[in-house]
C-alpha positions as CSV (number, residue, x, y, z in Angstrom):
1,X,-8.7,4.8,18.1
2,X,-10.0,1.7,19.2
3,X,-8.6,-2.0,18.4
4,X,-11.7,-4.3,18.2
5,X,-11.0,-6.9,17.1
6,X,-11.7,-8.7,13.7
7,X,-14.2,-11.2,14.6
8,X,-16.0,-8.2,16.7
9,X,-16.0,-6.1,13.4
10,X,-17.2,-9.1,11.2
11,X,-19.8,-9.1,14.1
12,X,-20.9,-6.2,14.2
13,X,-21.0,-5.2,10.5
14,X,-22.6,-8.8,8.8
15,X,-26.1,-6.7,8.2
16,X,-24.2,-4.2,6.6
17,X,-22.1,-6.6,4.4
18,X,-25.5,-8.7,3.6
19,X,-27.9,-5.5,2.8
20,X,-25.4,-2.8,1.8
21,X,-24.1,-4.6,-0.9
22,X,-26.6,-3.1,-3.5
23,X,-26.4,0.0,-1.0
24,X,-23.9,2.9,-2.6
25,X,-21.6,4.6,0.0
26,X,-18.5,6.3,-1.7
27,X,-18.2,10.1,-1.5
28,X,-20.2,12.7,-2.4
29,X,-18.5,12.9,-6.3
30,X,-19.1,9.1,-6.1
31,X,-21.0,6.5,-8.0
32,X,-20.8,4.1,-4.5
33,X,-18.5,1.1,-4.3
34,X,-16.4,2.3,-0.7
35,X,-16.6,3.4,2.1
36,X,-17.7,7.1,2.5
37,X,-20.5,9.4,2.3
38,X,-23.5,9.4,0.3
39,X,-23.1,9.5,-3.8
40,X,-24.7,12.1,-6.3
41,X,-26.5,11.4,-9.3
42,X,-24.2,9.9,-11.8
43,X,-23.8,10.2,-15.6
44,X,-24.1,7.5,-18.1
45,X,-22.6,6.9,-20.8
46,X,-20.9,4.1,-23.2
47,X,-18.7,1.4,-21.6
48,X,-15.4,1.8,-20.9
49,X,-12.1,-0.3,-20.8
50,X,-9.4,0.3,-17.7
51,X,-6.3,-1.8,-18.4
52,X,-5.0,-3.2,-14.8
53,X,-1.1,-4.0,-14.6
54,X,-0.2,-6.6,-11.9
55,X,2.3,-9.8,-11.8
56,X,0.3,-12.8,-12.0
57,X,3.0,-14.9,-11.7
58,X,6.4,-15.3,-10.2
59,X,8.1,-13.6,-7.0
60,X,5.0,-10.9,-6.8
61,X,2.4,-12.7,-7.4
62,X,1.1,-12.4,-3.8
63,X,1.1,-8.6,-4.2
64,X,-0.4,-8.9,-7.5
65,X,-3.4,-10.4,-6.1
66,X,-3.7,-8.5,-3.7
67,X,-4.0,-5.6,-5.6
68,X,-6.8,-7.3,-8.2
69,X,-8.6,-8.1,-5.3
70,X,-9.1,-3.9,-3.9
71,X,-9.3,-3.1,-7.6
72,X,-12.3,-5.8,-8.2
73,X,-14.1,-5.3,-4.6
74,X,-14.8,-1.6,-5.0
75,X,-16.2,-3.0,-8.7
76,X,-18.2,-5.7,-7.2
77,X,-19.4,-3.1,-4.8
78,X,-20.5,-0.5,-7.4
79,X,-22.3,-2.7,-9.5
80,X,-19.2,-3.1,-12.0
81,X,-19.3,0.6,-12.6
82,X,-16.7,3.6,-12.4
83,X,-18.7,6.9,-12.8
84,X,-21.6,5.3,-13.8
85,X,-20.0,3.7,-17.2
86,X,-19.6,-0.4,-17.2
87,X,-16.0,-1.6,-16.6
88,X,-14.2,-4.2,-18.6
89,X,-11.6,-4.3,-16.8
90,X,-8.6,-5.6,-18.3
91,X,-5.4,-7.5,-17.0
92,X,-2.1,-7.7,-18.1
93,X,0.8,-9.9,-17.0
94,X,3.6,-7.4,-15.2
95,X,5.9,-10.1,-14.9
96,X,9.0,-9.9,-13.0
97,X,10.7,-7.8,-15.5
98,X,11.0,-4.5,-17.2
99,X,10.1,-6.1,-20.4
100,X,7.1,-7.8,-19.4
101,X,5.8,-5.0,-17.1
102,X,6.8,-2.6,-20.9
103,X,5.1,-5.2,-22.7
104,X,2.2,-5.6,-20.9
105,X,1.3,-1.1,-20.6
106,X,2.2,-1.2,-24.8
107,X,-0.7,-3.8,-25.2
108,X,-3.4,-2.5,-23.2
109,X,-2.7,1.3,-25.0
110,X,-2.7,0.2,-28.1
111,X,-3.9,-2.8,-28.7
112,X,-6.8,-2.5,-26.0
113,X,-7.2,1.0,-26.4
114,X,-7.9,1.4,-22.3
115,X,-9.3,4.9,-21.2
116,X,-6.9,4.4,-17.8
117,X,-4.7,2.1,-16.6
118,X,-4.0,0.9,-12.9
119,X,-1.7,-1.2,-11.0
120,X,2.0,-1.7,-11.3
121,X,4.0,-3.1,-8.6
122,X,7.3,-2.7,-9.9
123,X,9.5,1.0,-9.8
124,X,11.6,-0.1,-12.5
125,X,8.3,-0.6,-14.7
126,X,6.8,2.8,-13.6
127,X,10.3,4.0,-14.7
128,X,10.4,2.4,-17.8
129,X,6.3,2.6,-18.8
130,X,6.6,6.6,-18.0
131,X,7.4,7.7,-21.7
132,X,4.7,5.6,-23.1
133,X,2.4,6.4,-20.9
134,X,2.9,10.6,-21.3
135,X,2.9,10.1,-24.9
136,X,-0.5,8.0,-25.2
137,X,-2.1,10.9,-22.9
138,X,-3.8,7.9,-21.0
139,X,-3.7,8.6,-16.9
140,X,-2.3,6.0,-15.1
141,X,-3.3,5.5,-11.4
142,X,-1.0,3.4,-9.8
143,X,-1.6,1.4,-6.1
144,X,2.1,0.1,-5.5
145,X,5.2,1.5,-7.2
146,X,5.8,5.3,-6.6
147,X,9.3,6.4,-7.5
148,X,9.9,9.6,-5.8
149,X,11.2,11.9,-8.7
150,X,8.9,10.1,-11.3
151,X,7.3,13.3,-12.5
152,X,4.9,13.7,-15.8
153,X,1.4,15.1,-15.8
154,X,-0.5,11.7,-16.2
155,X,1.1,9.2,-13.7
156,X,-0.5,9.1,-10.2
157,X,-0.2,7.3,-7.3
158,X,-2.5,5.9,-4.4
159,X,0.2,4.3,-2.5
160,X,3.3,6.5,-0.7
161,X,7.0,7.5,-1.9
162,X,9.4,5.4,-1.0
163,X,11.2,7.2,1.8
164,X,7.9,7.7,3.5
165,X,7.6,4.5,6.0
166,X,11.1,5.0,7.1
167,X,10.3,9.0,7.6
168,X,7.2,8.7,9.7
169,X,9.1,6.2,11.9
170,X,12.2,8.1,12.9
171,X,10.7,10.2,15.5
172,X,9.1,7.8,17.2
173,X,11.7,5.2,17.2
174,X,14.1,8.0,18.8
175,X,11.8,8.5,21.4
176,X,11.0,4.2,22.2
177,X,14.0,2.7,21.6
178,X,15.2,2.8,25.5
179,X,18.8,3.0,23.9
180,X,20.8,2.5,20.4
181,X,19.5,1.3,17.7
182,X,21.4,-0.7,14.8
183,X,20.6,-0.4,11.2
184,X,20.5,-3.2,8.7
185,X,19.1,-3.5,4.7
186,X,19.5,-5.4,1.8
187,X,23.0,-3.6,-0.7
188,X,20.3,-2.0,-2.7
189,X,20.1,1.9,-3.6
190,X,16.3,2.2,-3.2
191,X,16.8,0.6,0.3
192,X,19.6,2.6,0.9
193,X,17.0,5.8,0.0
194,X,15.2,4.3,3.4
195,X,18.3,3.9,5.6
196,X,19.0,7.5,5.0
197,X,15.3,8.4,5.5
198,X,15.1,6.7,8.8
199,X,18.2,8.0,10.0
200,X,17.5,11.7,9.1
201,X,14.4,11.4,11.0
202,X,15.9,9.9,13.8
203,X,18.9,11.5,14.0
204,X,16.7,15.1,14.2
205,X,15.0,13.2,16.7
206,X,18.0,13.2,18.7
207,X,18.3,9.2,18.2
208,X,21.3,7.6,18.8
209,X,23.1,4.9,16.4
210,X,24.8,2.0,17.1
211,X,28.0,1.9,14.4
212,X,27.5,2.1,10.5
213,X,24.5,0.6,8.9
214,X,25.1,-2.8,8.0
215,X,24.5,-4.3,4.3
216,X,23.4,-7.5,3.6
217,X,23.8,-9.1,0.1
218,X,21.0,-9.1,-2.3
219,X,21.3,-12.7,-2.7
220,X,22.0,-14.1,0.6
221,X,19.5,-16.0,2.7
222,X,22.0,-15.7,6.2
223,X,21.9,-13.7,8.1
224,X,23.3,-15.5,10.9
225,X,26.2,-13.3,10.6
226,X,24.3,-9.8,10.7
227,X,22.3,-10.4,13.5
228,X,25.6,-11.5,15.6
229,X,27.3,-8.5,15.1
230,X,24.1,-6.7,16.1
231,X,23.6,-8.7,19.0
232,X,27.1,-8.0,20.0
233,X,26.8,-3.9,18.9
234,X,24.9,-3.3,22.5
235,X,22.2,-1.8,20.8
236,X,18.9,-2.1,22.4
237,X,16.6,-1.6,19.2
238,X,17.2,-2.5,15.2
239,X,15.8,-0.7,12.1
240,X,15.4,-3.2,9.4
241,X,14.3,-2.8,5.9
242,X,13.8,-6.1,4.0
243,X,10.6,-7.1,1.5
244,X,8.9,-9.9,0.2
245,X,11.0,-13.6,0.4
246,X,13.8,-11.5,1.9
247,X,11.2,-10.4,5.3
248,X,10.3,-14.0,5.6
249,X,13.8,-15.2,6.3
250,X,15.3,-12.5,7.7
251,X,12.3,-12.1,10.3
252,X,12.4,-16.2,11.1
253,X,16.2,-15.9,11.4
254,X,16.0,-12.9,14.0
255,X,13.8,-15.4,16.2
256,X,16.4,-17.3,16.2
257,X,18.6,-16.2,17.4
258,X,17.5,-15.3,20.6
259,X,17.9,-12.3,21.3
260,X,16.4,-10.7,24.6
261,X,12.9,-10.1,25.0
262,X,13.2,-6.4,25.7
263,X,15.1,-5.7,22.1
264,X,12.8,-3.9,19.9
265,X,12.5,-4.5,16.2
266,X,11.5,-0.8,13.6
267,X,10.9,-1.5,10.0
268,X,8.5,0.2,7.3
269,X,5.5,-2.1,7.0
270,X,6.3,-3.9,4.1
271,X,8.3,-6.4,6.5
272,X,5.3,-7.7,8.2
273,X,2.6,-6.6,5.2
274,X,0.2,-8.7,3.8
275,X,0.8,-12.7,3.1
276,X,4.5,-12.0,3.9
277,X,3.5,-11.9,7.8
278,X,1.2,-15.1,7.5
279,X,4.4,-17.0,6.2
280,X,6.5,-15.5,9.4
281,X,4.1,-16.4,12.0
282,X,5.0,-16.0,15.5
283,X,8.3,-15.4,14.4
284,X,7.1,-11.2,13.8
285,X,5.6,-11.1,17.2
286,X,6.4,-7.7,18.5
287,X,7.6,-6.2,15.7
288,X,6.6,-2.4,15.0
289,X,6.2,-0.7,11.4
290,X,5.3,2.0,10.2
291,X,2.9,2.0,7.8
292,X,-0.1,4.3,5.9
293,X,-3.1,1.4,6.8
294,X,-4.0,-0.5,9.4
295,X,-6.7,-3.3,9.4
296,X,-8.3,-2.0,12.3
297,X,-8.4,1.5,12.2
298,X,-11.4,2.8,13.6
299,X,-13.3,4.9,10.8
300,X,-16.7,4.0,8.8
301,X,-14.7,3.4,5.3
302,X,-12.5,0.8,7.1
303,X,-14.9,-0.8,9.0
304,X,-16.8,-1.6,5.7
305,X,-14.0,-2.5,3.4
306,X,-12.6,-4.5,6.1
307,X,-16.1,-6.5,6.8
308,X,-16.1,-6.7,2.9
309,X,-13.0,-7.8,1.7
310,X,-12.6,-10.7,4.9
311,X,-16.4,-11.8,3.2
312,X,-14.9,-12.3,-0.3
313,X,-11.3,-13.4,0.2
314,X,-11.8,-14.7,3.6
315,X,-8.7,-12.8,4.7
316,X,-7.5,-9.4,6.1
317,X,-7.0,-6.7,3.7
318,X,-3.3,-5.1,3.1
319,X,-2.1,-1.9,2.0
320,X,-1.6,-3.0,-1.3
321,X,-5.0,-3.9,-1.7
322,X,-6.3,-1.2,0.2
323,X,-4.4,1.6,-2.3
324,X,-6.0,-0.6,-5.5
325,X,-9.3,0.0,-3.6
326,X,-8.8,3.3,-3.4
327,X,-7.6,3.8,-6.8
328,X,-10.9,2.9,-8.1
329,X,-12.6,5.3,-5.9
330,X,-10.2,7.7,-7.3
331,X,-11.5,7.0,-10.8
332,X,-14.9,6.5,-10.0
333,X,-14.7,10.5,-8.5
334,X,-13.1,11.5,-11.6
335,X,-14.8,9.5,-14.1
336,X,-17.9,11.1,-13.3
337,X,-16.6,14.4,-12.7
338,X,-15.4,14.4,-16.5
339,X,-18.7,14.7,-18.0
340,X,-20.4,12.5,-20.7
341,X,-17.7,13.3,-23.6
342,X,-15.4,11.0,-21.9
343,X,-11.3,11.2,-22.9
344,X,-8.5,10.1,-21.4
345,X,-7.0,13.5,-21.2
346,X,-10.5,14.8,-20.0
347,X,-10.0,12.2,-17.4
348,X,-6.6,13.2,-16.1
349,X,-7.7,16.5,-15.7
350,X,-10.4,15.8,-13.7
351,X,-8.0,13.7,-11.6
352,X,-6.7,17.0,-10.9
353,X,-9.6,18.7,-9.8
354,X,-10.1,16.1,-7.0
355,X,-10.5,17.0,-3.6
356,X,-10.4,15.1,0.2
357,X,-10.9,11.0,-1.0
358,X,-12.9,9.0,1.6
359,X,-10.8,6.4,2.5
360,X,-10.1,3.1,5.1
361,X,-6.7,4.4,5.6
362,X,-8.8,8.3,6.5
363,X,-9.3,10.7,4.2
364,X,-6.4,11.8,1.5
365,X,-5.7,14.0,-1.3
366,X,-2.8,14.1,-3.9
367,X,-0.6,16.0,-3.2
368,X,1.8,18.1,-5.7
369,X,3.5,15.0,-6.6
370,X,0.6,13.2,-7.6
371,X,1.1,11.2,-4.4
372,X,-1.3,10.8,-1.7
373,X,-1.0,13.9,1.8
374,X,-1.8,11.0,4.5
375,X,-1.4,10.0,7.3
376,X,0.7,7.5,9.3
377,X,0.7,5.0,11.9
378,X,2.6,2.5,14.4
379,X,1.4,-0.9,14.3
380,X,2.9,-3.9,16.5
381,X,2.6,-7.9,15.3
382,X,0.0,-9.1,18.2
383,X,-2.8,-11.8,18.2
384,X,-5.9,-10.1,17.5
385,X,-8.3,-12.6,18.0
386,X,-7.5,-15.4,16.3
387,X,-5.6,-13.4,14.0
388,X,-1.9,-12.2,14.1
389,X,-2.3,-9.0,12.9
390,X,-0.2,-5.5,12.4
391,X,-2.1,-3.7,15.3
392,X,-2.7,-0.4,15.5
393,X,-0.9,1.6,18.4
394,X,-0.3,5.4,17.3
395,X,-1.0,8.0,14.8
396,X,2.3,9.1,14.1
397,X,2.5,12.1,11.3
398,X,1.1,13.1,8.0
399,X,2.9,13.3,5.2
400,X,3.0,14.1,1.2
C-alpha cells in the first residue's frame, strides 16, 4: 500500500476533482456520488425526505459535522440524488442527551415523515430510538453509534462494533510491544467492553500484561497519577482507550511526562481521530491505532473522496465522515434497487439484498449483524507532508 502523501494526492487528482464532479463513479447498483465503479441506469421517481440525526451542538459537535459533511459530499457528488430521487435532506439536533437524540428520531418519523434516517452518534440514543424506529418500519442507517447486541430488522450500521478497534489490535500489539504492556481507560462499562477486547486478543496472542488495568475517573482531567504508576510498572508499551475531550488531555499529559522515547503507545483510533488529533498536535506523535480508515489508503474510492472532501472542507476526512459517506452510498444502492413504488419497508429490504459496497475504507458488506465485514489497519501519528496525520502502516485483519 503506498503512503503518498496528501499534497501528492491533491496533485495528482485536481483534474479529477475539477471534471469528475458532474462525472458519476459509485458502483454498479449506483446512481454515482463515490468512489467506485461505473453506475447503471437509474429510476426516477418523486422526491424523497431522509431525516439525518447528528449533535449540532455541545461536546459532539465536532463529530457531528463531520458526519454531515460525508453525508452531504456524496450528495453534492450525485447531483443531490439517492437512487435517482431528489434528497431533502433533513437535520435534527441529537443533542447530548437521550432526550434530545429521542426527540429529535420522534420528529423526523412523524412529523417529517422521512423514508430513512441516518446518523446518530450517541449508543445510548441508538438504544433508546430502537423501539421507535422498529415500530415506524423506517430503516435507519447509522455512520457512528453501533451497540453490539442492538438487534431489530431495520437498524444498520456503516461504522464497526464497539469491541472491534481494540480486537484487531491485540495481535499485533502482542507481537510489537518489545515487552509488557499496561492497560488504562476511563471507569466506564462500554470502555471496559474494550479493555476486555484488547486483552482477549492479546492475551491469545501470547501478550504479556503489566498488573491490573488501571481506571481512571470519568470526570478527572489528571492523570498525572496514572501515567506514574505506569511509568514505574516497567512496562514497555500502554493500551489506552480514551475519546473525545478526554484523548486531548490524556494524550498532552502522556507528553508530559516524559517518558522514554522507545515506549510505545496502542489505542483504538478514536484517540487520535479526526479534529481530536489536530487539538493534540505533536503531543500524538508516534502513537499507533487501530482503526477501519485511513486517509491514505491506496484504492481508487479513497483517492477520490479524499481529493474531494480536502476541496470542500479544506481538511482530511475521518472515519466518522467517511462511514456517513458511505451510508449514502448504501442508500443510493438500495434506493434504486427498490423499484419505483418506493416504501420504507421496501427500502430496508432492499438494504438486505446488498452485496460488496465500494468504498475508501475497501470494499464491505453487512454482515449478519447489520454491521459492516471490513477490514482493519495500523496507523502511526507522523507528519505527512505538512500534515500530521494517522499514517497507514499495516493491514491488520478483517472482521464482522
Amino acid at each position: 500500500m503506498s503512503n503518498l502523501d496528501r499534497r501528492r494526492v491533491l496533485r495528482l487528482f485536481a483534474a479529477l476533482g475539477a471534471a469528475g464532479a458532474a462525472a458519476p463513479v459509485l458502483s454498479a447498483c449506483s446512481t454515482g456520488g463515490g468512489a467506485g465503479d461505473e453506475p447503471t441506469t437509474v429510476r426516477g421517481g418523486p422526491p424523497i425526505k431522509i431525516g439525518m440525526i447528528v449533535p449540532q451542538t455541545g461536546a459532539n459537535k465536532a463529530l457531528g459535522d463531520d458526519m454531515a459533511n460525508g453525508f452531504q459530499l456524496y450528495l453534492k457528488n450525485s447531483g443531490n440524488a439517492l437512487g435517482g430521487r431528489q434528497v431533502t435532506l433533513v437535520t435534527a439536533e441529537e443533542g447530548d442527551t437521550v432526550e434530545t437524540g429521542r426527540a429529535a428520531a420522534d420528529k423526523l418519523i412523524k412529523q417529517d415523515r422521512v423514508l430513512a434516517l441516518t446518523g446518530v452518534v450517541s449508543g445510548q440514543t441508538m438504544a433508546a430510538i430502537k423501539d421507535l424506529v422498529e415500530s415506524s418500519q423506517i430503516p435507519l442507517v447509522g455512520s457512528n453509534a453501533a451497540p453490539t447486541n442492538l438487534g431489530g430488522l431495520y437498524i444498520w450500521r456503516t461504522s464497526f462494533l464497539p469491541s472491534e478497534p481494540s480486537q484487531a489490535l491485540g495481535r499485533w500489539a502482542a507481537e510489537h510491544a518489545d515487552g509488557t504492556v499496561a492497560v488504562v481507560a476511563a471507569e466506564y462499562p462500554g470502555d471496559k467492553d474494550e479493555v476486555k477486547a484488547f486483552l482477549d486478543a492479546f492475551g491469545a496472542a501470547g501478550g504479556n500484561v503489566a498488573g491490573s488495568p488501571r481506571y481512571t475517573s470519568l470526570s478527572t482531567k489528571d492523570y498525572g497519577s496514572v501515567l506514574q504508576a505506569v511509568k514505574s510498572s516497567g512496562a514497555s508499551a500502554m493500551f489506552c482507550y480514551y475519546a473525545g475531550a478526554a484523548a486531548i488531555d490524556f494524550v498532552k499529559q502522556f507528553k508530559a511526562a516524559g517518558f522514554p522515547s522507545s515506549f510505545k503507545v496502542f489505542a483504538p483510533g478514536a484517540l487520535t481521530e479526526g479534529t481530536t488529533l489536530k487539538q493534540q498536535g505533536d503531543a500524538a506523535k508516534g502513537i499507533y491505532t487501530a482503526m477501519n480508515y485511513s486517509p491514505d489508503l491506496d484504492n481508487a474510492a479513497n483517492r477520490r473522496f479524499v481529493a474531494d472532501y480536502q476541496k470542500q472542507f479544506t481538511v482530511v476526512p475521518s472515519t466518522y465522515a467517511m462511514a456517513s459517506f458511505d451510508a449514502a452510498a448504501v442508500l443510493d444502492k438500495a434506493i434504486n434497487e427498490a423499484a419505483a413504488n418506493l416504501t420504507s419497508q421496501q427500502l430496508n429490504a432492499a438494504l438486505g439484498r446488498l452485496g460488496q459496497i465500494d468504498s475508501p475504507r475497501g470494499s464491505w458488506q453487512f454482515s449478519a449483524n447489520r454491521a459492516p465485514l471490513q477490514r482493519w489497519y495500523m496507523r502511526q501519528v507522523r507528519n505527512d507532508g505538512m500534515v500530521l496525520s494517522n499514517v497507514l502502516t499495516a493491514e491488520l485483519t478483517t472482521l464482522g
